[in-house]
TIKE-130560 format. One line per field, with one value per residue (C-alpha): residue number from 1; residue in three letters; x, y, z. Coordinates in steps of 0.05 Angstrom, whole numbers, always signed. Layout:
% TIKE-130560
seq <- c(NUM|...)
type <- c(Ala|...)
east <- c(X|...)
north <- c(Y|...)
up <- c(Z|...)
% end
This chain:
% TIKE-130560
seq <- c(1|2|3|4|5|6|7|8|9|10|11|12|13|14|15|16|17|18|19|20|21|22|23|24|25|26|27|28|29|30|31|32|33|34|35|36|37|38|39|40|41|42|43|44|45|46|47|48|49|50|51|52|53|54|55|56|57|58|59|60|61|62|63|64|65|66|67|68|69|70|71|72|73|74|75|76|77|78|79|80|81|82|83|84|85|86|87|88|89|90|91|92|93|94|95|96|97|98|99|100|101|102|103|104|105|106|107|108|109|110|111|112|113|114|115|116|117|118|119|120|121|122|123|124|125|126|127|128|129|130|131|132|133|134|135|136|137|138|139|140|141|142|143|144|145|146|147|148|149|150|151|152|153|154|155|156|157|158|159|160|161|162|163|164|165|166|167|168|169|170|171|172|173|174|175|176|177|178|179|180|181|182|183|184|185|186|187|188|189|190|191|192|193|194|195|196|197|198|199|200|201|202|203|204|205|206|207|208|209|210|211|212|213|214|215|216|217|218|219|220|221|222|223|224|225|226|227|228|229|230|231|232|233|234|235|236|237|238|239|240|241|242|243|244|245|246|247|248|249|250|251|252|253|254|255|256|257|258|259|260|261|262|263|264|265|266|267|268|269|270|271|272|273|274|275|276|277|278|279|280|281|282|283|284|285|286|287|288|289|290|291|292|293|294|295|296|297|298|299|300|301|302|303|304|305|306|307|308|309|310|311|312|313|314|315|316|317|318|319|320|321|322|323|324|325|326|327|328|329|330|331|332|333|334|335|336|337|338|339|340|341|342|343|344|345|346|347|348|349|350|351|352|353|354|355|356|357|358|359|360|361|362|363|364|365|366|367|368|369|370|371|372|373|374|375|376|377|378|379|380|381|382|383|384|385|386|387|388|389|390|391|392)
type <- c(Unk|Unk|Unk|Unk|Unk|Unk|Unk|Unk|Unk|Unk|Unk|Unk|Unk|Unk|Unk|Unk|Unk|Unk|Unk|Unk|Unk|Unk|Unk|Unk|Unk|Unk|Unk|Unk|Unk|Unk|Unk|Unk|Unk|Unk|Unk|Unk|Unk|Unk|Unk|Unk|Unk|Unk|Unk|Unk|Unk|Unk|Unk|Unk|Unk|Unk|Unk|Unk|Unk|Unk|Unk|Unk|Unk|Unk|Unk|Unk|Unk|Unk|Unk|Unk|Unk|Unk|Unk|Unk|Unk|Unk|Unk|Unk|Unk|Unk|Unk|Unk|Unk|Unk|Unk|Unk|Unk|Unk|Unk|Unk|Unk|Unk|Unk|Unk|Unk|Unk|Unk|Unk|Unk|Unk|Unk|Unk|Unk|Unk|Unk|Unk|Unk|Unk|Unk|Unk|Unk|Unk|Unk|Unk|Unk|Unk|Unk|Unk|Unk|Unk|Unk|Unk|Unk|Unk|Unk|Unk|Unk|Unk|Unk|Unk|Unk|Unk|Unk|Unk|Unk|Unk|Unk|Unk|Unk|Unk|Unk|Unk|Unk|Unk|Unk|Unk|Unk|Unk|Unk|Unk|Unk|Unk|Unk|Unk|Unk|Unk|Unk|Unk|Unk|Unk|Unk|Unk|Unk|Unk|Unk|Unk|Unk|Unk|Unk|Unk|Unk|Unk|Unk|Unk|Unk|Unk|Unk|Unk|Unk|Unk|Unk|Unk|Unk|Unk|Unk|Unk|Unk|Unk|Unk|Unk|Unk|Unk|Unk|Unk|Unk|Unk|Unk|Unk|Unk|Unk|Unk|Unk|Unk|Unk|Unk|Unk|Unk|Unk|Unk|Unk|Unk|Unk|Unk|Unk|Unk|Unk|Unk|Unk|Unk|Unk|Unk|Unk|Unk|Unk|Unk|Unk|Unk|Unk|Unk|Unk|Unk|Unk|Unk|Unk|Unk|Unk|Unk|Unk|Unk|Unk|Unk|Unk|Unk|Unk|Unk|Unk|Unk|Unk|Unk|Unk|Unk|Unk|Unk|Unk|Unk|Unk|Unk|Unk|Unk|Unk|Unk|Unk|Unk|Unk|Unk|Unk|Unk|Unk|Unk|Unk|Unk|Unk|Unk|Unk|Unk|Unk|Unk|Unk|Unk|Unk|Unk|Unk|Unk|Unk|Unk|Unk|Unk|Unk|Unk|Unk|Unk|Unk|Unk|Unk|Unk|Unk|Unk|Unk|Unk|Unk|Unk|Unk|Unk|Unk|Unk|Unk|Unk|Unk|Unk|Unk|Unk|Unk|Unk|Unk|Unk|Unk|Unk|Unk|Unk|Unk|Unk|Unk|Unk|Unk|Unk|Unk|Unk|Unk|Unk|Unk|Unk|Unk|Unk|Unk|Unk|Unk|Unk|Unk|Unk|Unk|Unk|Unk|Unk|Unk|Unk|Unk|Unk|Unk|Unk|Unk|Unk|Unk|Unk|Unk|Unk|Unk|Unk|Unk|Unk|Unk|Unk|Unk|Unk|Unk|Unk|Unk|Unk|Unk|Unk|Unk|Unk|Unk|Unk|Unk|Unk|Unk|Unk|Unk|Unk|Unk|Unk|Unk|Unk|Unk|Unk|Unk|Unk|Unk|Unk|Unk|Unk|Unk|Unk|Unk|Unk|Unk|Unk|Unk)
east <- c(+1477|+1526|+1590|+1548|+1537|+1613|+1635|+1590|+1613|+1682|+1668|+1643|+1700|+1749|+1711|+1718|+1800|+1796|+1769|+1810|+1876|+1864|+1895|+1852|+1802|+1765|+1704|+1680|+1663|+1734|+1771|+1827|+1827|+1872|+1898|+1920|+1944|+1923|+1971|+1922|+1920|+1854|+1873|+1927|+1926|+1916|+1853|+1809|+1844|+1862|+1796|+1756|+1807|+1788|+1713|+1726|+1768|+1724|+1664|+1698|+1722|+1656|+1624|+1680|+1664|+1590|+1606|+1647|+1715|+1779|+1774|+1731|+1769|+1743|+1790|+1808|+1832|+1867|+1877|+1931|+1923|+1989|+1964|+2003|+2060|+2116|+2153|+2082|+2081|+2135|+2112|+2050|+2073|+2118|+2064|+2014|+2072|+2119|+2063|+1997|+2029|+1999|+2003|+2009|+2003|+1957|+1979|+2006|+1968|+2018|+2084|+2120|+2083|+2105|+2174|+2198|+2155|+2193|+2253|+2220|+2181|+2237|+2273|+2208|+2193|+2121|+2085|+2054|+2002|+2021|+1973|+2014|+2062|+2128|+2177|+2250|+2278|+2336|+2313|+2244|+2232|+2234|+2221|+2160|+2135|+2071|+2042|+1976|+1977|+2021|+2083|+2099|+2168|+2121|+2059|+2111|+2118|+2041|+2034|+2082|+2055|+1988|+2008|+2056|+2018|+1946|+1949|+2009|+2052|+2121|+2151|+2129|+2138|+2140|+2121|+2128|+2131|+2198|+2177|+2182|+2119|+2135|+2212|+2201|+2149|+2197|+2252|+2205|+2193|+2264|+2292|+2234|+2221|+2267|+2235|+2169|+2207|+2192|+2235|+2230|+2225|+2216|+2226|+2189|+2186|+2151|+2134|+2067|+2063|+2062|+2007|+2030|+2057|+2053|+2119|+2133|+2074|+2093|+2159|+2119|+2072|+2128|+2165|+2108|+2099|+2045|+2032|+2049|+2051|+2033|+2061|+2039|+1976|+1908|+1923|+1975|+1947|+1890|+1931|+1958|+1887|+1875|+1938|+1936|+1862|+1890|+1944|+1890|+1928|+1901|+1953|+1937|+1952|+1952|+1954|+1981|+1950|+1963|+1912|+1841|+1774|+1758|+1700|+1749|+1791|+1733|+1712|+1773|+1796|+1721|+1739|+1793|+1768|+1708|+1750|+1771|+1851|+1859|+1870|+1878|+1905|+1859|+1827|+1745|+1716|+1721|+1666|+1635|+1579|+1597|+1605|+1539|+1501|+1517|+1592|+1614|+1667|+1616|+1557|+1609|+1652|+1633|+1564|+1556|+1601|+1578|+1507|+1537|+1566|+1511|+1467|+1514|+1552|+1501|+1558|+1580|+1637|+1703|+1768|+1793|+1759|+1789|+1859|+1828|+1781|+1836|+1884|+1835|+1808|+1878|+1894|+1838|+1858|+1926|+1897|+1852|+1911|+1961|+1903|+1949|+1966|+2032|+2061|+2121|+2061|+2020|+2087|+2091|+2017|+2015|+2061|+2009|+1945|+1914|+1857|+1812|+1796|+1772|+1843|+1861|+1885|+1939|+1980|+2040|+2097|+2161|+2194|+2137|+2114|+2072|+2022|+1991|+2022|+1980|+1938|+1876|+1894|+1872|+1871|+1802|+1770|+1704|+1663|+1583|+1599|+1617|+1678|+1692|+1743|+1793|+1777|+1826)
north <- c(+3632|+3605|+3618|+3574|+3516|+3519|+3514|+3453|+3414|+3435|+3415|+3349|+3335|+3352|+3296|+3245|+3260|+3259|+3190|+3158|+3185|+3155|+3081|+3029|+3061|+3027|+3022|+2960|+2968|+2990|+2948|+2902|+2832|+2787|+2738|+2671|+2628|+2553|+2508|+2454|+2384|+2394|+2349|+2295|+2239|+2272|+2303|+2277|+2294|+2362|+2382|+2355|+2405|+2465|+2457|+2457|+2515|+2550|+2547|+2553|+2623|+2639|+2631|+2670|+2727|+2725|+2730|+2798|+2767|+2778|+2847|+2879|+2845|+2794|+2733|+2721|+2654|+2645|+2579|+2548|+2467|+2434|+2376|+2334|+2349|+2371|+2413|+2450|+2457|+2503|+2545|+2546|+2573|+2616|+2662|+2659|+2687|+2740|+2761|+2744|+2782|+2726|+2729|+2659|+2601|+2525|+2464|+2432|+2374|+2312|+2309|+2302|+2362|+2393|+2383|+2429|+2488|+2486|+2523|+2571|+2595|+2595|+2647|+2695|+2684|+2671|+2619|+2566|+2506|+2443|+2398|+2347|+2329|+2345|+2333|+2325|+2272|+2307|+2374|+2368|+2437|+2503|+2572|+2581|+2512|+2480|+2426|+2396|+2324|+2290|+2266|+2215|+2200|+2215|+2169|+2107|+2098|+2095|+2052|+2004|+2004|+1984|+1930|+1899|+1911|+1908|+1856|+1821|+1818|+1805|+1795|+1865|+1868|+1937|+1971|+2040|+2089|+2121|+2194|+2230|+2205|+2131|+2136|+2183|+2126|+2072|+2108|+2111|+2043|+2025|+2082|+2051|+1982|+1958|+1980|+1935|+1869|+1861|+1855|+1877|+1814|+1837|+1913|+1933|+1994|+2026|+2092|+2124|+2123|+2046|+2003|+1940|+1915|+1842|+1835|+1857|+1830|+1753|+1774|+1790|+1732|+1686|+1711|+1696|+1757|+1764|+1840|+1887|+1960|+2002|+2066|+2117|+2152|+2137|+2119|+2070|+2041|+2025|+1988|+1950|+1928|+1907|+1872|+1833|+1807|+1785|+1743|+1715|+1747|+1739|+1771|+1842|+1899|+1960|+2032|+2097|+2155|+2179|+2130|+2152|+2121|+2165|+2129|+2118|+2085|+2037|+2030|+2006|+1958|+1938|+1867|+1859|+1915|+1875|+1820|+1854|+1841|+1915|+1969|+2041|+2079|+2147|+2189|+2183|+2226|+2158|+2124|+2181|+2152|+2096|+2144|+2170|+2228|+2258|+2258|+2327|+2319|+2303|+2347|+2410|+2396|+2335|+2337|+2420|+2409|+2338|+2378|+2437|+2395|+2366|+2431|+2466|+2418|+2349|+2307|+2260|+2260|+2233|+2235|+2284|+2334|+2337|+2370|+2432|+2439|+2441|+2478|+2542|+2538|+2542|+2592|+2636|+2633|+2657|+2710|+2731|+2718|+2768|+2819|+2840|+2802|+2821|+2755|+2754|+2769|+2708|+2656|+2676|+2676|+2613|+2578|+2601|+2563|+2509|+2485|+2420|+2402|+2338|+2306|+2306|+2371|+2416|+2448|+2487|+2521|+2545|+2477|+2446|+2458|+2393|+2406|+2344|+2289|+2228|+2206|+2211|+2159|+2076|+2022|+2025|+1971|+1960|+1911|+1902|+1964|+2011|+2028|+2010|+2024|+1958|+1924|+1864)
up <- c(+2254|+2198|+2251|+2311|+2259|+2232|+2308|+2322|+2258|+2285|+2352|+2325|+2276|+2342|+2385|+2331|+2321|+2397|+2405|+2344|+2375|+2448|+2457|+2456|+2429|+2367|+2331|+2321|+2247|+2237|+2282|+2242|+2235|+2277|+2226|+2242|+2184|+2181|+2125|+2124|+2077|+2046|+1990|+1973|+2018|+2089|+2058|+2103|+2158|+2140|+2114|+2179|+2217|+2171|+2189|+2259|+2263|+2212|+2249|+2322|+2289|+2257|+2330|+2360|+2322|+2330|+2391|+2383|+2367|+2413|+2454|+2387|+2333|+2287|+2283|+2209|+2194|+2134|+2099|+2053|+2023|+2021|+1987|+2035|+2007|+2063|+2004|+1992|+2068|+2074|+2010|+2045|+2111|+2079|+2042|+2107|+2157|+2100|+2054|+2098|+2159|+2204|+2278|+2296|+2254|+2249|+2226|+2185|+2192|+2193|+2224|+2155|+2133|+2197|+2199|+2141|+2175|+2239|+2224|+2176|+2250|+2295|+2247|+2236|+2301|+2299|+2350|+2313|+2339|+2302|+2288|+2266|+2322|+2293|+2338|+2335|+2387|+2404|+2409|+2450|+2458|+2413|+2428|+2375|+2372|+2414|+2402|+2398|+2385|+2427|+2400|+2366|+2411|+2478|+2461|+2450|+2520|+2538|+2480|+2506|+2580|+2537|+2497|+2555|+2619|+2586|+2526|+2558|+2494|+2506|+2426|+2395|+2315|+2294|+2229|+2210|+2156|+2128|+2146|+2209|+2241|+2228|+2253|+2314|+2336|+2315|+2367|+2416|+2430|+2417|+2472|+2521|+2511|+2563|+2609|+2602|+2601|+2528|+2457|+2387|+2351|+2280|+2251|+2183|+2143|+2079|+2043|+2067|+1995|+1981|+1963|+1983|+2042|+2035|+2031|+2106|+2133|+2106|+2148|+2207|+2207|+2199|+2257|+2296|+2347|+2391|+2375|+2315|+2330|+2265|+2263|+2214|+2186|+2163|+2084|+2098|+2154|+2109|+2058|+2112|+2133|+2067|+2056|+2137|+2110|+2053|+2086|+2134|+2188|+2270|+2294|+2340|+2313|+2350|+2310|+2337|+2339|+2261|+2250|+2255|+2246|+2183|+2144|+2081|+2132|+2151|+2080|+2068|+2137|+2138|+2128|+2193|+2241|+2266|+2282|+2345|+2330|+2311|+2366|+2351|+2407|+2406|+2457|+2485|+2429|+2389|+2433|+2467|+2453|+2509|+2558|+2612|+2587|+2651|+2639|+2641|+2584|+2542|+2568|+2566|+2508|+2454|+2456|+2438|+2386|+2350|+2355|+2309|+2267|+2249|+2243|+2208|+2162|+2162|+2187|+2245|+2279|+2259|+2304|+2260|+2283|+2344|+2339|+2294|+2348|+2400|+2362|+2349|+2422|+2449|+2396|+2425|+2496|+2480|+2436|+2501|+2547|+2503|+2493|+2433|+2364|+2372|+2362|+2417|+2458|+2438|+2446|+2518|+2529|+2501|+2549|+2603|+2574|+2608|+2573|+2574|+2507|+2461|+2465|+2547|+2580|+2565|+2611|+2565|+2599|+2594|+2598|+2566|+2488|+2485|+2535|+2535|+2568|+2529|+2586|+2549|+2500|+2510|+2464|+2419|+2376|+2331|+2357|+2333|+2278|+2342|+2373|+2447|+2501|+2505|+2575|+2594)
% end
């Protein structure tokens, strides 16, 4: 009797080592994490930004997993704060992808917190998603770099077929901040603006870090353009606000996309942004509310998630939402693409997805890191306390 039960507990014990030692064979409770790191800018002055970003991908990854992950495994998402520093950026990313063991990594947020991180991936070889879109002019395209905002250097063009074709400017004044975001812009018009018929009148630059710009906005207004294209991010832009009320300035002003309709950015441009003379150029989840019920953008993809935001955090939606939102969901189709966390795996798969998210459709390749070619993006102003398309 003792000698049948020893050779059932054996028999047992054997069909357990059996099913551990086959590939691909994993119980759930045991399986291991795929980590993903995400260097966001919870805090510092991109905190808005960045922080909006870590709720989407939080919950998007909570959901995800509820769902039973990718192929068994939980997704584990891993977060560092920069502070929106670009220094911090790289410490940041540096810890995620050498100590974390991350497979792929999120972020930064910003272009100048992006920049430092870009040659830190290409030499660990890890496929990261920017968030900000970091971008140097003349080297479009690296190995482990995609992007999900479009660039800076690509948006200029649209912008310019906008303010030309649409608003029928013809003397541009441009002002721009002295980091990467601000002079890839500001050399995107330049290499382009030939080709709309138009002319820089009037060039102007600060630090994202100033709090005055009076001084290059008296320049501006005496020079008499008939648009001023603002390139840079949300703080800044909203000390410009400030600053063109101030001066009593009518002249438009249209924003690129580092400048999002974040309430402390209305807060603080309350005073000109109902005036209709400032533009932001953005994508539709800015006045989605515009748009038919029946749309299917907005049935399939901004409605379900504005809904969860609101059940699960008590908040509305701000544009900065968006690229955390895109960034994870792409992440996950390149996860489910590779079947593997192996991250080699995950760069190639990555240059397969084609995805239709909250800021236009992405179509990477081989030849292609941005995805996104900026299609989705119009001119946007407040009118009545609401935002609205720009119609001529």
């Amino acid at each position: 009797m003792k000698k049948n039960r020893l050779m059932k507990i054996a028999s047992v014990v054997g069909l357990s080592l059996s099913l551990i030692l086959i590939p691909g064979v994993r119980h759930a409770g045991a399986a291991e994490p795929i980590k993903i790191g995400a260097v966001m800018s919870v805090t510092g002055f991109a905190g808005n930004f960045g922080t909006n970003s870590k709720l989407a991908i939080t919950y998007l990854s909570e959901e995800l997993n509820q769902r039973g992950g990718i192929a068994g495994r939980p997704v584990q998402v891993l977060f560092e704060d920069d502070q929106s520093v670009p220094t911090n950026s790289l410490v940041a990313a540096t810890k995620l992808i050498r100590d974390k063991n991350v497979s792929m990594l999120l972020g930064p947020t910003l272009t100048p917190m992006v920049m430092p991180t870009l040659p830190l991936v290409e030499k660990e070889k890890v496929p990261q998603l920017a968030i900000g879109a970091g971008h140097e002019v003349t080297v479009p395209l690296k190995k482990w770099v995609f992007r999900i905002p479009v660039t800076d250097y690509r948006l200029a063009p649209r912008m310019l077929d906008f303010v030309v074709n649409t608003l029928g400017a013809r003397k541009i004044a441009v002002l721009y901040s002295l980091d990467s975001s601000g002079k890839m812009g500001a050399q995107g018009i330049d290499d382009n603006i030939d080709k709309y018929g138009a002319s820089v009148i009037i060039k102007e630059t600060f630090e994202a870090t100033d709090t005055n710009m009076i001084p290059q906005l008296t320049k501006i207004k005496a020079a008499q353009p008939d648009v001023i294209i603002l390139w840079t991010s949300v703080a800044p832009a909203a000390v410009v606000a400030k600053n063109y009320g101030q001066l009593g300035m009518k002249t438009t002003v249209v924003t690129s996309h580092g400048v999002f309709p974040t309430q402390a950015f209305m807060a603080a441009a309350e005073s000109v942004l109902d005036k209709g003379t400032w533009i932001i150029f953005g994508t539709r989840d800015i006045y989605a509310d515009k748009l038919p019920p029946s749309d299917p953008w907005r049935t399939n993809i901004f409605d379900p998630f504005n809904k969860a935001l609101k059940e699960k955090y008590g908040k509305d939606w701000e544009a900065s939402y968006a690229n955390g939102f895109d960034a994870f969901n792409i992440a996950a189709q390149a996860l489910k693409i590779a079947g593997t966390d192996d991250r080699a795996a995950i760069r190639d798969a990555l240059e397969k997805v084609r995805y239709e998210g909250m800021m236009g459709t992405y179509k990477y390749s081989p030849t292609d890191h941005d995805g996104n070619s900026g299609e989705a993006f119009w001119g946007i102003y407040r009118k009545d306390g609401t935002w609205w398309p720009y119609k001529k």
